[in-house]
TIZA-90878 format. One record per residue (C-alpha): residue in one letter; x, y, z. Coordinates in steps of 0.05 Angstrom, whole numbers, padded with zeros to 5 digits, always signed. Each point is the difference from the previous one (the first is absolute). Layout:
% residues N
AXYZ ...
***
This chain:
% residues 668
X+02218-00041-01157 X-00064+00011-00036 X-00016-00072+00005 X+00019-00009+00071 X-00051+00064+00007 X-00058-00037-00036 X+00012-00061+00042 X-00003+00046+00063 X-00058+00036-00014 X-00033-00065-00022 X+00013-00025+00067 X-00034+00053+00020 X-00066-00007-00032 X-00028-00056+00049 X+00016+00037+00065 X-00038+00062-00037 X-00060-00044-00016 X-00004-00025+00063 X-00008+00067+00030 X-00057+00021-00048 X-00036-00068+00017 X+00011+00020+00081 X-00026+00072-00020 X-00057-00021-00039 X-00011-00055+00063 X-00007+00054+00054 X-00040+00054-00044 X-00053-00060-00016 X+00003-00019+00082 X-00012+00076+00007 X-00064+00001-00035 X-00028-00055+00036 X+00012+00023+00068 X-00067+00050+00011 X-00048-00025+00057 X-00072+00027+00000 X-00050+00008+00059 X-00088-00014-00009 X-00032+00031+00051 X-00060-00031-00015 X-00055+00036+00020 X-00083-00013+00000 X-00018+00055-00049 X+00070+00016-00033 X+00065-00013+00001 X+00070+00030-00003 X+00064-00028-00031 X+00080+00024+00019 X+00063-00024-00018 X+00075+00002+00005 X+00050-00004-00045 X+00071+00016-00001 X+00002+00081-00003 X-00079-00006+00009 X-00013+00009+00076 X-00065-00018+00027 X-00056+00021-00050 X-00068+00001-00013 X-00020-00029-00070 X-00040+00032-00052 X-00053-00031-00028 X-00024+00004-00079 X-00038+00052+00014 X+00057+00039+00048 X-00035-00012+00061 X+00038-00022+00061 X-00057-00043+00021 X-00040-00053-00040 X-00072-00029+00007 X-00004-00070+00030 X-00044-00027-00057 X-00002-00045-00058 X-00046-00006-00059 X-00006-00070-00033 X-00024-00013-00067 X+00007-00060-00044 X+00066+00018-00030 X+00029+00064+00032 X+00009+00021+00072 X-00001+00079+00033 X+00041+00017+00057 X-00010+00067+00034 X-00024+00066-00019 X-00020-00038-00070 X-00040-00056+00049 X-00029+00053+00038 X-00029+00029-00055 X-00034-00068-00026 X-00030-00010+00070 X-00053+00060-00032 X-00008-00039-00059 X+00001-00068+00019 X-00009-00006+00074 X-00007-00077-00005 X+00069-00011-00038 X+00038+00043+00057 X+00025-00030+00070 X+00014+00050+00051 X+00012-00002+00080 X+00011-00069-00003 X+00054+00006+00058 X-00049-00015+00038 X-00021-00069-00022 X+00079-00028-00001 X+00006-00061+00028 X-00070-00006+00030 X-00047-00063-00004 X-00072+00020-00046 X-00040+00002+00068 X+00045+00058+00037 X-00042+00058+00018 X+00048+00039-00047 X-00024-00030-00064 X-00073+00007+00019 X+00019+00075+00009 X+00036+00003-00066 X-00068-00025-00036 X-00027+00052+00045 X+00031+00051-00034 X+00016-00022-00059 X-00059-00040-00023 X+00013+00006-00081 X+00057-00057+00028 X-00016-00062-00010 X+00043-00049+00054 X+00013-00069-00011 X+00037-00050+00051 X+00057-00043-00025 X-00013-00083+00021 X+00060-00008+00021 X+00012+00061+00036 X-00063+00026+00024 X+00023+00065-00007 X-00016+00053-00038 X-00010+00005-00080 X-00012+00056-00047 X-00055-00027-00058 X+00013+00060-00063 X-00024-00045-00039 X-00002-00079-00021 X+00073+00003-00037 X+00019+00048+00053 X+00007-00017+00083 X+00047+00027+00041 X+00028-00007+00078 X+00009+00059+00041 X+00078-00016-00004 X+00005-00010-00077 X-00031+00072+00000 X+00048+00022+00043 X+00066-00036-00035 X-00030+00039-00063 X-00002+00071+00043 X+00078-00018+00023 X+00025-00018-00073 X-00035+00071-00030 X+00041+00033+00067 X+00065-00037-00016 X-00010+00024-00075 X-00006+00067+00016 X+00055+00000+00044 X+00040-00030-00052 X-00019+00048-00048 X+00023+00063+00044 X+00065-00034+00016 X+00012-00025-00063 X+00020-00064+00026 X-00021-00069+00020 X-00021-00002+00069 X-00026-00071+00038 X+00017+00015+00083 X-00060+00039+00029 X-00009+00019+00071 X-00078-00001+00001 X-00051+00038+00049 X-00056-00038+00044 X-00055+00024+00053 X+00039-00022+00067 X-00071-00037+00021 X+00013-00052-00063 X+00003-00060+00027 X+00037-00065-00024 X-00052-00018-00051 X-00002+00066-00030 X+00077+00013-00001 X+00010-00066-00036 X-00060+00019-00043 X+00055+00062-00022 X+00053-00047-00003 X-00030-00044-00041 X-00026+00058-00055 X+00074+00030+00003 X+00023-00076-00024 X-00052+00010-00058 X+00033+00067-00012 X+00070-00033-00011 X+00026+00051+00059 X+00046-00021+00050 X-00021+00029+00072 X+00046+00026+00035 X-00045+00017+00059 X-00068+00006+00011 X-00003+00068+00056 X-00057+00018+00033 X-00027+00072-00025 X+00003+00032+00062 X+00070-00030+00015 X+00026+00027-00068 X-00038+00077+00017 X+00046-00006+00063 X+00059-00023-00029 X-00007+00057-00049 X-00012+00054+00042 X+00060-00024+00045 X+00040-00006-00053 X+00000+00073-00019 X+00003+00025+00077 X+00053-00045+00014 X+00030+00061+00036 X-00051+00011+00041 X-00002-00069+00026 X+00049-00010+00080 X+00010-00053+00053 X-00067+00035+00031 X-00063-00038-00030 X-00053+00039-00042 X-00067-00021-00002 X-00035+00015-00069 X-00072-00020-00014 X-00007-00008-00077 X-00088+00001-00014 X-00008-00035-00070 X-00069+00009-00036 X+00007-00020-00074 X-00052-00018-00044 X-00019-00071+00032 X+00023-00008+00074 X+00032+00039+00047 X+00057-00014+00049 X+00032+00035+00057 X+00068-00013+00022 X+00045+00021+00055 X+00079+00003-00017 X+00060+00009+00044 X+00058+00036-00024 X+00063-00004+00026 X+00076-00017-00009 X+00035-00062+00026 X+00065-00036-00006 X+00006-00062-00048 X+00064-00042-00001 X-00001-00004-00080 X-00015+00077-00009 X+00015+00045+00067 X-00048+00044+00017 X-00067+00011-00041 X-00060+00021+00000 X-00062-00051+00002 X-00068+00009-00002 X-00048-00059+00039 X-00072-00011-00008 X-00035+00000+00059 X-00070-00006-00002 X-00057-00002-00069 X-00073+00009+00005 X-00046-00001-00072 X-00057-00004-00025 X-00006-00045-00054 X-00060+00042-00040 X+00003+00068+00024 X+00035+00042-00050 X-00022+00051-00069 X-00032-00057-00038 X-00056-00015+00053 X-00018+00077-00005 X-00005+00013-00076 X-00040-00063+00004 X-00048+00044+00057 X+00006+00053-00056 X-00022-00041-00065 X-00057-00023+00044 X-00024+00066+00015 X+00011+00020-00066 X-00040-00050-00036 X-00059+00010+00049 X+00000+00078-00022 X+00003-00019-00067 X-00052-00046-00002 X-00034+00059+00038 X+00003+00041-00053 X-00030-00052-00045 X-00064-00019+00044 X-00062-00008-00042 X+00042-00009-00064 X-00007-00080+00005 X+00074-00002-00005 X+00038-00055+00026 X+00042+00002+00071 X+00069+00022-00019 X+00029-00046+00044 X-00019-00058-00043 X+00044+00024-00060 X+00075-00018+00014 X+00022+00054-00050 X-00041+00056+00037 X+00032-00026+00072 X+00072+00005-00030 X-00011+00071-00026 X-00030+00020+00068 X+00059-00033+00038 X+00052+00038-00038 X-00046+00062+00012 X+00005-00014+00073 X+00071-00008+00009 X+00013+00067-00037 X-00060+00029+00048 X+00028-00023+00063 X+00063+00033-00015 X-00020+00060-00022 X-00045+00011+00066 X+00060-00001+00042 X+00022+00059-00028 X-00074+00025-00012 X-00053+00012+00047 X-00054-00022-00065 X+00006-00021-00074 X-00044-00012-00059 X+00002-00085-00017 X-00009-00006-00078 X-00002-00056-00051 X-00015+00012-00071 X-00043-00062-00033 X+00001-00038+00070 X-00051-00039-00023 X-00058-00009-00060 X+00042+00066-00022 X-00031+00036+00054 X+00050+00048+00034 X+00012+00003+00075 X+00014+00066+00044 X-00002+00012+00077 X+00026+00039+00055 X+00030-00039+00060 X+00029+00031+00062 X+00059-00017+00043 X-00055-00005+00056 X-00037-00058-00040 X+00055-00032-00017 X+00014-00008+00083 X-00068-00015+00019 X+00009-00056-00051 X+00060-00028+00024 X-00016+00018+00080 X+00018-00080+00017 X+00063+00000-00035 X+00036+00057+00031 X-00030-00024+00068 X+00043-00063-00015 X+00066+00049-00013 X+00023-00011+00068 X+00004-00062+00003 X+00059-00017-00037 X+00041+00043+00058 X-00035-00046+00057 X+00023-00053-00029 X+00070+00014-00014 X+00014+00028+00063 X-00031-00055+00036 X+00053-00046-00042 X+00054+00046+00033 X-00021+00002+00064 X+00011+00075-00007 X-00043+00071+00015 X-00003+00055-00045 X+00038+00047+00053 X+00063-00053-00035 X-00017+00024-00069 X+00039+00061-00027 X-00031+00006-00066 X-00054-00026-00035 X+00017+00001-00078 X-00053-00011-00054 X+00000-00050-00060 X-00045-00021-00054 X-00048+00039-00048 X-00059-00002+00044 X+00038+00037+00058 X-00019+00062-00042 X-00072-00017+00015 X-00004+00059+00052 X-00056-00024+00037 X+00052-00063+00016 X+00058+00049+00016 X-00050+00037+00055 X-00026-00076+00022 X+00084-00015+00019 X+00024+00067+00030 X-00056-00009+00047 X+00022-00073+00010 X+00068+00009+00011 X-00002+00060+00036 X+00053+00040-00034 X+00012+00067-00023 X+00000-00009-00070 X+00020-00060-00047 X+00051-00021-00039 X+00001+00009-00075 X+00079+00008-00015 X-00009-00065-00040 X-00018-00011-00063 X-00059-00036+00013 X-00001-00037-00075 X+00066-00019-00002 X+00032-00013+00062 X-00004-00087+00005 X+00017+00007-00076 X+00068+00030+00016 X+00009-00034+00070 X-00008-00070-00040 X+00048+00023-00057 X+00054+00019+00048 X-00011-00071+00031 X+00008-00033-00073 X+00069+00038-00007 X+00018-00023+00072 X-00014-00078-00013 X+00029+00009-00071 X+00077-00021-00010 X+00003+00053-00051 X-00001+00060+00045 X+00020+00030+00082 X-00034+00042+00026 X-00001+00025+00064 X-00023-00053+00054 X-00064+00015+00039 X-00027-00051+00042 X-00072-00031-00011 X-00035-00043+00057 X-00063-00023-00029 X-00055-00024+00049 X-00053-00060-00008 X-00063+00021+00009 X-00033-00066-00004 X+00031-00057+00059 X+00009-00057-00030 X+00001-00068+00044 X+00014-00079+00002 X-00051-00047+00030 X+00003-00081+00013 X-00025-00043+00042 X+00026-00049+00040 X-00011-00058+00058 X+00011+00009+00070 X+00009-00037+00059 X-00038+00040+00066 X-00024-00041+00058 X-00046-00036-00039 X-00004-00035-00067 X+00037+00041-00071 X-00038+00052-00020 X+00011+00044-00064 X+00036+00075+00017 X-00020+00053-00053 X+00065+00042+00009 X+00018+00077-00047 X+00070+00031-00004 X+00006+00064-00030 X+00042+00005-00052 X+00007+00073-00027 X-00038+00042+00049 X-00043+00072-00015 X+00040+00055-00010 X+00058-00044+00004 X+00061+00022-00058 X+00014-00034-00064 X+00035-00036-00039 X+00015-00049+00061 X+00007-00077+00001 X-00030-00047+00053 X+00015-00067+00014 X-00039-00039+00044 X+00008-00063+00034 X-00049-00061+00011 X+00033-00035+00062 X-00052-00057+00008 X-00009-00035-00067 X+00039-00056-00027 X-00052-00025-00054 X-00035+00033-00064 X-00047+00056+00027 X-00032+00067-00034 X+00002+00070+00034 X-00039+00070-00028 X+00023+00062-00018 X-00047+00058+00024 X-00017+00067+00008 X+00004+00022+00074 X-00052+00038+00042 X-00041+00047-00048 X-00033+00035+00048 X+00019+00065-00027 X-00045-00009-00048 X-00074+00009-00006 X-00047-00043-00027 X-00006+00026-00067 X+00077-00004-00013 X+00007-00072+00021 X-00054-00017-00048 X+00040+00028-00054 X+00069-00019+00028 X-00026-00075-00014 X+00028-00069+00023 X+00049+00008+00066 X+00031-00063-00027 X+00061+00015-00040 X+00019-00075-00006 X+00003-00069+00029 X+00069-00035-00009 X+00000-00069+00008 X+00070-00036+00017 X+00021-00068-00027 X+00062-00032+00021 X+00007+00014+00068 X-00008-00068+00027 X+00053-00025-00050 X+00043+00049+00025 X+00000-00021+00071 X+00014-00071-00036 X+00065+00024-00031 X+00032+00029+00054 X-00016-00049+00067 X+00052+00018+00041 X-00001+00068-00010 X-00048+00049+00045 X-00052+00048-00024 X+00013+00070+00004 X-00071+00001-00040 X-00037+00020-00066 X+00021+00064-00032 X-00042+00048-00038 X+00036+00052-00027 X-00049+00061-00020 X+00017+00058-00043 X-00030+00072-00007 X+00031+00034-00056 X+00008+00082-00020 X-00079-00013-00033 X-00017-00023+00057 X-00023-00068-00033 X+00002-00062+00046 X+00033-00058-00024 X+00020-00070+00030 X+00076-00008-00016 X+00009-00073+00024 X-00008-00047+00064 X+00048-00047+00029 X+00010-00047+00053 X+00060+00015+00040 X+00031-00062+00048 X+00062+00013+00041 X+00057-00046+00032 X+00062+00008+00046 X+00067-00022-00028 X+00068-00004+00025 X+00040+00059-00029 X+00075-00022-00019 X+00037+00066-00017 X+00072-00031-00026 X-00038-00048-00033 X-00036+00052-00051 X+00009-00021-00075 X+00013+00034-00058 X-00076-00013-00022 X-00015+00034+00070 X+00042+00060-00007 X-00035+00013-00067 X-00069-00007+00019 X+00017+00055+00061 X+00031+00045-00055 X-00065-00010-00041 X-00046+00019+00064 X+00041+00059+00014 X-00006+00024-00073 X-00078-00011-00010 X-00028+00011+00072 X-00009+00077+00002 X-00039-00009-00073 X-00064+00040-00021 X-00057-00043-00034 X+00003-00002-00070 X-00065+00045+00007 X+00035+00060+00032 X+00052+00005-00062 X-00058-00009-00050 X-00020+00057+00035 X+00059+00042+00006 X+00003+00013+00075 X+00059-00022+00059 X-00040-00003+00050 X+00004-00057+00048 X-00053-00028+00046 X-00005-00060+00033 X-00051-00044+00012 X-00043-00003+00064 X-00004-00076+00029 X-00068-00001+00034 X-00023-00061+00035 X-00065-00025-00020 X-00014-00040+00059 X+00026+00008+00071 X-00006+00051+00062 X+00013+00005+00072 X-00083-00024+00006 X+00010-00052-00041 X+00047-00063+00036 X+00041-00048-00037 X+00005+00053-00066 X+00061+00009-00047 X+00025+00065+00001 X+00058+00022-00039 X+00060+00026+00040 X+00002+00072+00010 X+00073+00002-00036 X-00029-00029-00066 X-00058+00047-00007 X+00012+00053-00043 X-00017+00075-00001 X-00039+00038-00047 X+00036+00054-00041 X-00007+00036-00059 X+00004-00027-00075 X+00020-00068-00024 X+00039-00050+00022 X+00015-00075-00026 X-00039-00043+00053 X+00052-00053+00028 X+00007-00074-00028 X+00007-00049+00056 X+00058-00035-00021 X+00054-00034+00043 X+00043+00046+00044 X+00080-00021+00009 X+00046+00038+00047 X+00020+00002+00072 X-00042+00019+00066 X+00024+00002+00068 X-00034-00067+00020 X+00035-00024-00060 X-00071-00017-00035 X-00028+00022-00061 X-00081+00009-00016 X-00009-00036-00073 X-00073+00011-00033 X-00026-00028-00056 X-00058+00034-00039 X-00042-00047-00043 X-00049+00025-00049 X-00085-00002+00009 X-00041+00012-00055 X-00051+00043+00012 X-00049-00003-00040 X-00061+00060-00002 X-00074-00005-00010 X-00003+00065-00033 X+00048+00059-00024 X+00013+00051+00057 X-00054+00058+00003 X-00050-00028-00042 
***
């Protein structure tokens, strides 16, 4: 017996083992399932995570601050990240990059870099050969991009957020200004890829402020649509956005709530650093005021001085929104001479008179986008650091015409948790409640070619545009669109739409409208190939993702023939090619599960060439084009089509491949 015991309990042992390994499995899979959120701001930024029994939270910093300074300190053999960075910035103004947002993605002759030398003249800028953007000079060992900057900034965040959840963490939902346009949001991209981070999404700010204050009013939100006007002044830019609230029924999760942008008006420079700028100005002229006769230098002139006043000024302006007047002092500013002087709220609004004149603006704008009226606004909520400026909150009350303004928000935090709560959403690791997010573009994006028609006289060349993604218009959404007339190689642009919402100044710093030329080889072969078969013409399928990031997923040339259809003739090879179809039609791209979401949407066929004014066109049949909903959907394969019809004929296609083949990478 106590043999047979021994032999039982050895048999045993394994299945005991094996549970241990399965146990030590999932409590290893539970430590790396934490997703963070970077909202990503000009001055600072702020960090949040989740975590298994860790809902939604802001991380502490080193210092146990819940929001860290946007700044890096190179030397030859150490970095400084943060509070630590903003510190050497008095020291060593040269060594320290900060607000360099601004120059992301942007060729050395945008307006925006000559502003950045502007303000920060103790920079010196270089431009890369290849590029022609942008380059930080520290010194001769030491040059840096504007996005290697920034992958350094999102590695220090993802540390941090390691360190408080005291686990690895790689998916990151992170925030961007909702005027970025393709350039600049691959410009993110691209330093998040340096950062070893896997995006998960990259969410407008303003669409993340919404999403978070929807999030916890879901109760509040009904079938009748609320109109919310969220006024965003941070340290760099400010943006205005209207938001509809309301519920709606979805076929994957019933009813639920959804919020929609509907209109966005900014202002790419007006924000908190432009007026401690107006302050350190002022401030240096008093100061070398007080030093007239002395055969002292101009302050201005000393990069260490500057950085001290700066810091003074942003500690100034916030202490005069609470203060009608306050005493400006600097021990050792500069030659160890001290520095003292009273400035009043009243001085500090004379000096910035032009900037709160532009405050309204933003509003225009946005509800121009709408095509709304402020009588359709119910509240007008407040967001951003400069919104306590109050000088800017008496500019927007008059603006908007309201009684009073929103500030149940926390103004710092807000796109920080709105963005985290959209990490645990596109994360397979957690459910949370669904809330539905429809995105808008506020740049249109369109194709242009050019082609040769017949009138009444000899071929001329037709410059045609088709819009692709329109203003305003939701994303993520495919396109396809169809070239009817071509059956040899030919080339075809990708371009921004009508900019005439902007002014003058913005286009000059919004750059090239060209996002690409794609040049297609193989189309003439194609029509070789298939002889017999007719053209149902060249598809280019289009895709605008959850970043909002254009992208060219392939193009094909689709032919068509009739065949006799010969039901109780079907083989086995037949039967199993139907069974195939019927598994893998309803599909989402391999995109959609990378990022965690159901939702389907199909692709919209538009016709590049044809109308009622134009005779003799190729349009596609009205029962092939398809409508526009939400999400992602896998666009379809042209392949050849067996079953029965009630003529008795079948419609076979046949998609062969085109290269395309593009001059330049989208955006830049």
């Amino acid at each position: 017996v106590a043999e047979m015991d021994r032999k039982g309990r050895a048999g045993r042992l394994p299945c005991w083992a094996l549970l241990a390994v399965f146990l030590a499995n999932l409590l290893a899979l539970t430590d790396t399932l934490a997703v963070m959120s970077v909202d990503l701001g000009s001055e600072s930024m702020k960090v949040a995570i989740v975590k298994p029994g860790v809902p939604m939270e802001i991380v502490l910093n080193k210092e146990s601050r819940r929001k860290t300074p946007v700044v890096v300190a190179l030397k030859e053999n150490e970095r400084f990240f943060g509070d630590s960075a903003a510190s050497m910035a008095i020291k060593n103004p040269k060594a320290t990059v900060r607000y360099f947002q601004d120059l992301l993605g942007k060729r050395s002759d945008n307006p925006h870099v000559a502003l950045y030398r502007d303000r920060f003249p103790e920079q010196e800028l270089g431009t890369d050969p290849h590029r022609q953007t942008v380059r930080f000079h520290l010194s001769p060992q030491l040059q840096f991009s504007p996005e290697e900057v920034l992958g350094m900034v999102l590695n220090y965040s993802r540390s941090l957020a390691e360190d408080f959840a005291e686990q690895p963490i790689k998916d990151v939902v992170i925030t961007v200004p909702a005027f970025f346009n393709q350039a600049e949001r691959r410009a993110v991209l691209q330093a998040a890829r340096m950062a070893d981070l896997k995006v998960l999404q990259l969410i407008n700010a303003n669409t993340a402020t919404a999403l978070s204050y929807g999030v916890f009013r879901r109760k509040d939100i009904n079938a009748t649509a609320q109109n919310v006007m969220f006024y965003d002044m941070g340290a760099g830019s400010t943006v205005c956005t209207i938001v509809t609230y309301q519920t709606v029924k979805t076929k994957e999760a019933g009813t639920q709530p959804q919020l929609q942008i509907r209109g966005v008006g900014f202002d790419r420079t007006l924000g908190g650093l432009e007026m401690e700028l107006r302050l350190r100005k002022h401030l240096a002229k008093l100061f070398n005021e007080q030093r007239k006769g002395q055969g002292a230098k101009d302050v201005q002139e000393n990069p260490r001085a500057m950085a001290k006043l700066l810091r003074e000024a942003n500690r100034l302006k916030t202490i005069l929104s609470a203060n009608a007047d306050h005493m400006a002092q600097i021990e050792g500013l500069m030659d160890d001479v001290d520095f003292k002087a009273k400035v009043t709220r009243v001085e500090f609004e004379e000096l910035c008179g032009d900037l709160f004149d532009r405050v309204p603006g933003p509003v225009q704008q946005a509800l121009s986008s709408a095509e709304m009226n402020l009588d359709e606004i119910e509240q007008v909520i407040l967001v951003g650091g400069a919104t306590r400026v109050p000088k800017v909150q008496e500019v927007l009350l008059k603006a908007v015409g309201k009684e009073e303004l929103g500030k149940n928000i926390n103004a710092d935090e807000a796109a920080a948790m709105g963005a985290v709560y959209q990490a645990a959403a596109l994360s397979k690791a957690f459910k949370v409640k669904p809330f539905g997010v429809r995105d808008a573009t506020v740049y249109p994006i369109q194709v242009e070619f050019t082609r040769e028609v017949e009138e009444a006289g000899p071929r001329s060349l037709k410059h045609n545009k088709r819009v692709l993604f329109s203003r305003m218009g939701p994303y993520p959404q495919r396109k396809v669109i169809t070239f009817n007339r071509y059956n040899d190689d030919f080339h075809f642009h990708v371009n921004y739409g009508d900019m005439g919402f902007l002014g003058p100044e913005d286009l000059r710093v919004f750059g090239s409208l060209n996002l690409t030329t794609v040049k297609l080889k193989g189309v003439g072969e194609s029509f070789k190939k298939y002889p017999d078969y007719e053209s149902k013409g060249i598809k280019a399928h289009f895709n605008l993702d959850e970043s909002g990031v254009l992208s060219l997923d392939r193009v094909e040339s689709v032919f068509e023939t009739t065949v006799e259809d010969h039901p109780e003739e079907e083989s086995t090879l037949t039967k199993l090619g139907n069974t195939i179809s019927s598994l893998f039609g309803g599909g989402s791209t391999p995109e959609a599960k990378e990022n965690g979401t159901d939702t389907v949407q199909e692709e919209e066929d538009t016709p590049a060439e044809g109308s009622k004014e134009e005779p003799g066109e190729q349009t596609e049949p009205k029962e092939e084009a398809k409508t526009s909903g939400e999400g992602d959907t896998q666009p379809p394969t042209p392949e050849p089509v067996d079953g029965a019809v009630p003529e008795r004929e079948a419609a076979s296609e046949k998609g062969e491949g085109v290269k395309p083949e593009s001059q330049k990478p989208l955006g830049l």
